[in-house]
C-alpha positions in Angstrom: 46.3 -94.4 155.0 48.9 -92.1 156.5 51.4 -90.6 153.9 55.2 -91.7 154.8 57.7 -89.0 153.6 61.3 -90.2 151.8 63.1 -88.9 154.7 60.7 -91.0 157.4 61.3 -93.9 155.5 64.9 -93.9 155.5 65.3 -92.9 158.9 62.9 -96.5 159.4 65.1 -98.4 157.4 68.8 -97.1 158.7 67.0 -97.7 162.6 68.8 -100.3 164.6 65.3 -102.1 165.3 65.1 -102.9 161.3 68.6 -103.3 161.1 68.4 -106.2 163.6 64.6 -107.2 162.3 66.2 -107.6 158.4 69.1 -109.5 159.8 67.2 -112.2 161.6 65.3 -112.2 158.1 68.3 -112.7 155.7 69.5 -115.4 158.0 66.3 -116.9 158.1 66.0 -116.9 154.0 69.1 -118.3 154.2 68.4 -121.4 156.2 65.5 -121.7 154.2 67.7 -121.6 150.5 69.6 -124.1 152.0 66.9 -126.5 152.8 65.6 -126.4 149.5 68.6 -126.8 147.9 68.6 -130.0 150.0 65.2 -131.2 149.5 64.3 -130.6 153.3 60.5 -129.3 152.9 57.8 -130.9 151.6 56.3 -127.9 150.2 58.8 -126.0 148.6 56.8 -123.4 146.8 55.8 -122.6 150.0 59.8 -121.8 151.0 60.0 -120.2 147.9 57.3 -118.0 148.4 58.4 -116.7 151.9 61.9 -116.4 150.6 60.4 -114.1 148.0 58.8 -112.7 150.3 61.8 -111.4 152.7 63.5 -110.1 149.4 61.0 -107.8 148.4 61.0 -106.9 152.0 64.4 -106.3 152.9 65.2 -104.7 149.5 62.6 -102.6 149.4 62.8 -98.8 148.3 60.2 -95.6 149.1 59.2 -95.7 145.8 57.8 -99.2 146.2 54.8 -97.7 149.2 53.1 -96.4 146.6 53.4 -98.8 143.9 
């Protein structure tokens, strides 16, 4: 595995590709949060699970590659 540095990692996460990428995904969650509040899946740990999913994605720090 190729080592990512702090700095090469922040430049990927302040880029206007992820910003766009992480938008579509917070929307996404979004739609998703609402449908379960609304009882609009039939598998809702499923939802969940993807939901949990764009979280740890979207929120996640350098420190968190080499967890």
């Amino acid at each position: 595995m190729t080592a990512v540095t702090e700095q090469e990692f922040l430049e990927w996460k302040q880029h206007v590709v992820t910003s766009k990428l992480f938008e579509v995904l917070r929307k996404e969650r979004a739609t998703m949060a609402q449908g379960v509040i609304y009882g609009d899946f039939e598998n809702e740990e499923e939802v969940k699970g993807r939901c949990k999913a764009i979280d740890r994605l979207v929120d996640m720090d350098y420190e968190d590659l080499y967890e």
